[in-house]
C-alpha positions as CSV (number, residue, x, y, z in Angstrom):
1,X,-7.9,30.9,-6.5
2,X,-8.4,31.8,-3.0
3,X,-5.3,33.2,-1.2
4,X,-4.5,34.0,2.1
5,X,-4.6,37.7,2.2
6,X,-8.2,37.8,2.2
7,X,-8.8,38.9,5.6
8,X,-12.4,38.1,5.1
9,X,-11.4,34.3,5.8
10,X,-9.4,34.5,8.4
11,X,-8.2,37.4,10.1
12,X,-4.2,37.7,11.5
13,X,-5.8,37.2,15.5
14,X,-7.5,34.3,14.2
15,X,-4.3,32.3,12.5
16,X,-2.2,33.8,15.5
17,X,-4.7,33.0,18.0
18,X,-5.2,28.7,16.3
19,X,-0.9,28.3,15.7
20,X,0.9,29.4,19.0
21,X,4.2,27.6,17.7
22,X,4.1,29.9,14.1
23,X,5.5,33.2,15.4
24,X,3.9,36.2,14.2
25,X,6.0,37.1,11.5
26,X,5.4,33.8,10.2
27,X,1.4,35.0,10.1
28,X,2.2,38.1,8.6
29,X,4.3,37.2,6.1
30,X,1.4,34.5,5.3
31,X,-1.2,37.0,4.9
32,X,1.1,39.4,3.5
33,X,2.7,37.5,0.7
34,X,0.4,35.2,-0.6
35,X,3.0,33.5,-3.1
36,X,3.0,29.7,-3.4
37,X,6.3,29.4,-1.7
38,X,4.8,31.0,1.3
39,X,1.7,29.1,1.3
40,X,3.7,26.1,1.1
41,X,5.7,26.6,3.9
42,X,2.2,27.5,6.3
43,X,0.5,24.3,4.9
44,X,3.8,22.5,6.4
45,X,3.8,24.3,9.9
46,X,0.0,24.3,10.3
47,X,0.0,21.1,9.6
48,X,2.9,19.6,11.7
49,X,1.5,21.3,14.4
50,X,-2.0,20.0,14.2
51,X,-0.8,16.8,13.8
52,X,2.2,17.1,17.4
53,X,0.2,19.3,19.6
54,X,-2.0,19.0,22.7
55,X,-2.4,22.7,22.5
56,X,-5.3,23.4,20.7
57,X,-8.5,23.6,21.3
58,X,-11.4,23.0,19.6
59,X,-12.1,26.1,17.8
60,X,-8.5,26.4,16.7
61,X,-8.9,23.0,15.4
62,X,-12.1,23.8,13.4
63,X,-10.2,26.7,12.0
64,X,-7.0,24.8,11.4
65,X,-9.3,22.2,9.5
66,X,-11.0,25.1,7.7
67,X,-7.3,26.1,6.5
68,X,-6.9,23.0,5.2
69,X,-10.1,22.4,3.0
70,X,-8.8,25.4,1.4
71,X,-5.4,24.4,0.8
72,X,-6.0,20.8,-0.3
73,X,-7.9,22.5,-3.3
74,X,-4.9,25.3,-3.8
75,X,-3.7,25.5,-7.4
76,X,-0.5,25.2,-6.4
77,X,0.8,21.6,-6.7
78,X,3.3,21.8,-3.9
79,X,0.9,23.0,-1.6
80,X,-0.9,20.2,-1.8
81,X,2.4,18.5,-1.4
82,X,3.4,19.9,1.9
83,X,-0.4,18.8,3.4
84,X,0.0,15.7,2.5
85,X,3.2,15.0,3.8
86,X,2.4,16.5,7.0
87,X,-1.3,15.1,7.6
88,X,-0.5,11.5,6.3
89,X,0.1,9.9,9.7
90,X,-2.4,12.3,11.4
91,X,-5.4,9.5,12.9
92,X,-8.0,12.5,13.7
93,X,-7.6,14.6,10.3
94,X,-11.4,14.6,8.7
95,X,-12.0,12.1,6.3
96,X,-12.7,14.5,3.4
97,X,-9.5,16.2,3.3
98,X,-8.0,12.9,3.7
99,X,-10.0,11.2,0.3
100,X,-9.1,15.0,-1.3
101,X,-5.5,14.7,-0.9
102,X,-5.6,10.8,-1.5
103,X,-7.4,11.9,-5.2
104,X,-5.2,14.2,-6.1
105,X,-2.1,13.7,-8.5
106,X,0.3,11.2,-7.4
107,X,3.1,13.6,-5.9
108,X,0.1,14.7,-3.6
109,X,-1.9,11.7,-3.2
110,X,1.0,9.2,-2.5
111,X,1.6,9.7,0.9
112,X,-1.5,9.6,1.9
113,X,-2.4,6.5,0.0
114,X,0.9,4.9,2.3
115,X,0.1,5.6,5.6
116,X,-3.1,7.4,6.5
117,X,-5.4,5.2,8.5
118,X,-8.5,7.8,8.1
119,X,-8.3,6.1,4.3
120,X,-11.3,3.2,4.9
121,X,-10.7,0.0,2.7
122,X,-13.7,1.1,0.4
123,X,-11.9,4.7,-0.1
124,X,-8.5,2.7,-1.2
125,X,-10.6,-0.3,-3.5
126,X,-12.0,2.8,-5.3
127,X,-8.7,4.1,-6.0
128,X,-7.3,1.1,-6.6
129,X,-9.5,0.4,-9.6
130,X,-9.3,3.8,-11.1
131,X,-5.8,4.6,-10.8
132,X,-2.8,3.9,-12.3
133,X,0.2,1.9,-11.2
134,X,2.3,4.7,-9.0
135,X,-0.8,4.5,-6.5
136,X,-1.5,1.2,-6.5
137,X,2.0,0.7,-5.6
138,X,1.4,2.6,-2.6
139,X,-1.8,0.9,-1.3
140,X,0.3,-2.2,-1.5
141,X,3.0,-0.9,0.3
142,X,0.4,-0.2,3.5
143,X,1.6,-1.5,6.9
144,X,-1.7,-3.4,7.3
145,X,-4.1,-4.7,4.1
146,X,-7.3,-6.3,4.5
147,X,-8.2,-9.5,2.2
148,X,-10.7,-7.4,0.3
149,X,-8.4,-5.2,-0.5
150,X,-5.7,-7.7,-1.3
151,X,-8.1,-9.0,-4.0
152,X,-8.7,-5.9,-5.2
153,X,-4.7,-5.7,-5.7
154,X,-4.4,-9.0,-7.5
155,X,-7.2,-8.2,-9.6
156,X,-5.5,-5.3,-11.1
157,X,-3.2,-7.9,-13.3
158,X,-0.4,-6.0,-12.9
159,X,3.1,-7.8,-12.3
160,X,5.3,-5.6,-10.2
161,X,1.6,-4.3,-8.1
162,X,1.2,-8.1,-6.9
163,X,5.2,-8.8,-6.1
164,X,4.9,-5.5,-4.2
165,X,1.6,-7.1,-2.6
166,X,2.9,-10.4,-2.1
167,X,6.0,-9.2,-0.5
168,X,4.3,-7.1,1.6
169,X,4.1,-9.6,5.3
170,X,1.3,-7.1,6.6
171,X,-1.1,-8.2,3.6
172,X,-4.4,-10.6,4.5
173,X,-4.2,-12.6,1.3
174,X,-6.4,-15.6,1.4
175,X,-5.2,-18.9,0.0
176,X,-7.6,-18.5,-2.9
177,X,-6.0,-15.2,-4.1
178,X,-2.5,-16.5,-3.7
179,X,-3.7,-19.0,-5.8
180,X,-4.8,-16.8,-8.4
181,X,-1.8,-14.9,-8.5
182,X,-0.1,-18.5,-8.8
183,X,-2.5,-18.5,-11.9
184,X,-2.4,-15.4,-13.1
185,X,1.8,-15.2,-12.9
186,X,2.4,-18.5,-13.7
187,X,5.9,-17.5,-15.2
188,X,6.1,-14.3,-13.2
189,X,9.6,-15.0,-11.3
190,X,9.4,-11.9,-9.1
191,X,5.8,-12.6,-7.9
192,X,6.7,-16.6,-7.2
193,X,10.0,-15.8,-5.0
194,X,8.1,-13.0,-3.2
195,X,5.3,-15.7,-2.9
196,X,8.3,-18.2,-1.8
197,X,9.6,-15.7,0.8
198,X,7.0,-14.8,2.5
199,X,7.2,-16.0,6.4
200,X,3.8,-18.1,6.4
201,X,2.3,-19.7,3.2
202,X,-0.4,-22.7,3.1
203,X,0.9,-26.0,2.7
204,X,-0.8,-26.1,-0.5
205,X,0.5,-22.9,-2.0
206,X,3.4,-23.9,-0.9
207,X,2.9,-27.2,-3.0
208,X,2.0,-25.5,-6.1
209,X,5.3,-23.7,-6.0
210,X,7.8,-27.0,-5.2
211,X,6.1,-28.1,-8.5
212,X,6.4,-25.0,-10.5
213,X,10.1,-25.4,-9.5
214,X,10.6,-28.9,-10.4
215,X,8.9,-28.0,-14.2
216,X,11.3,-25.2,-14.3
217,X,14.3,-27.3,-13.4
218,X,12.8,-29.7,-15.7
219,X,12.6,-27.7,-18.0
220,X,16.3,-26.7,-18.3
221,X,17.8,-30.1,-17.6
222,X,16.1,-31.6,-20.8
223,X,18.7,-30.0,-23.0
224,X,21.3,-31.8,-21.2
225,X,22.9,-34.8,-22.9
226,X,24.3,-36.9,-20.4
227,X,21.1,-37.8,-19.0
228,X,18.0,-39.4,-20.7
229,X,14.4,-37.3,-20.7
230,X,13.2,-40.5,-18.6
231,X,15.9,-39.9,-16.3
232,X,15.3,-36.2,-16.2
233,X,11.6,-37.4,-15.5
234,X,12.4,-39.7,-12.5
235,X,14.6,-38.0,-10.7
236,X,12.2,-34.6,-11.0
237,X,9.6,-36.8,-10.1
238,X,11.4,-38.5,-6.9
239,X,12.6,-34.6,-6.2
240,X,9.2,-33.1,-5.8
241,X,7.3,-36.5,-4.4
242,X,10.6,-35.8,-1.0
243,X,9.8,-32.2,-1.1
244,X,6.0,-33.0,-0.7
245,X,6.2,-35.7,2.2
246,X,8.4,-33.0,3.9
247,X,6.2,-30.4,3.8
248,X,3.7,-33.1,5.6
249,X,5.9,-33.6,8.0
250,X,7.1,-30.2,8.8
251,X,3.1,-28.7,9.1
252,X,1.5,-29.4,12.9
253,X,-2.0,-28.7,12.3
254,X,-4.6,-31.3,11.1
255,X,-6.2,-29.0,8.7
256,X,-3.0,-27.7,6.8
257,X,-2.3,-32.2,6.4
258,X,-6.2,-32.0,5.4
259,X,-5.8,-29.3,2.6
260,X,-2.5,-30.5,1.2
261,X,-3.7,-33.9,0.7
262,X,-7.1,-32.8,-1.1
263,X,-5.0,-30.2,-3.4
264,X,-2.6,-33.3,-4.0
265,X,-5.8,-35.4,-5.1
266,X,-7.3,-32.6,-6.9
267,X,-4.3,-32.2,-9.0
268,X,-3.8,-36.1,-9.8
């Protein structure tokens, strides 16, 4: 492993002359003491302050950067930890640290997976369809998701990764794919009421759910024995068939009428 006493990488000028804000018994101690707890603790301030400050220029940056090819391959797990959580709002940090950290174990690559927008969509799909279910809990819980990537979400199959998706407001998700989550997690309550609750659905997902509801209700009044199964039938029947002409009548837009009334065709 490669530790910061060897002067051959970075002399003390060097790191004093690239971090203004670390004092210099910070440096020394760094170069001094090479233990994990020290590195640590550098990877945090060197990073903080590349991400804050104006100050430096482009040779300390190029240095700082070097630094932190370094450490993002340090055997020392936290590390690791202290880049990440540093660099992962940091828009200019080069793209292959960024992918190195977002690969790495999920205490590392978590952060990173949340919030860094150097991560392109086809850095995140890759993970996405590699890794497990802690990371691709993260990509769903981005600020912003693209459609492709929303796809690449719901294709996972995984319950509680789509209801974190589908809750998410700042996911693209087409009305196809919401209809393939309605497919896939038919009986999936927590991905229909995140589906239910989310601020803007098409009229036709929004269909789709009013009748999944009135099966369910269905469903559970049939055991009931005050009330016929024709009953039960009719009055589900008159339920949905209200629910439907109001959700006509609430949309504005031509198209959204258009849509619903094919999907109600469609569906007999």
């Amino acid at each position: 492993m490669i530790g910061f006493a060897d002067a051959d990488l970075w002399p003390a000028e060097d790191c004093e002359s690239m971090i203004a804000k670390l004092s210099k018994e910070d440096v020394t101690q760094l170069l001094q003491d090479p233990s994990a707890e020290a590195r640590a603790d550098a990877a945090a301030k060197i990073a903080t302050h590349y991400d804050a400050s104006a100050d430096f220029g482009e040779e300390e940056r190029k240095l700082a950067e070097e630094i932190f090819s370094i450490m993002c391959k340090d055997a020392e797990q936290r590390v690791r930890e202290a880049l990440a959580a540093n660099l992962k709002d940091c828009p200019y940090l080069p793209h292959d640290i960024a992918v190195t950290l977002a690969r790495d174990v999920e205490a590392v690559s978590i952060p990173m997976l949340k919030f860094s927008s150097v991560l392109t969509d086809d850095d995140l799909i890759e993970i996405v369809r590699s890794q497990g279910e802690a990371k691709q809990l993260a990509v769903a819980g981005r600020q912003k998701l693209s459609s492709d990537l929303s796809d690449a979400l719901i294709d996972t199959h995984n319950e509680t990764v789509v209801g974190a998706l589908v809750a998410n407001e700042g996911a693209n998700i087409s009305s196809s794919a919401m209809h393939r989550v309605l497919d896939d997690f038919e009986g999936s309550d927590v991905v229909r009421n995140a589906l239910s609750g989310r601020a803007t659905v098409p009229v036709e997902v929004t269909e789709r759910l009013v009748s999944m509801v009135s099966e369910q209700i269905h469903d559970q009044l049939m055991g009931r024995e005050e009330m016929t199964s024709e009953q039960i039938g009719d009055l589900i029947l008159q339920s949905r068939e209200k629910a439907t002409l109001g959700l006509l009548g609430a949309t504005k837009a031509k198209d959204d009428a258009r849509r619903l009334i094919v999907h109600l065709y469609k569906n007999d």
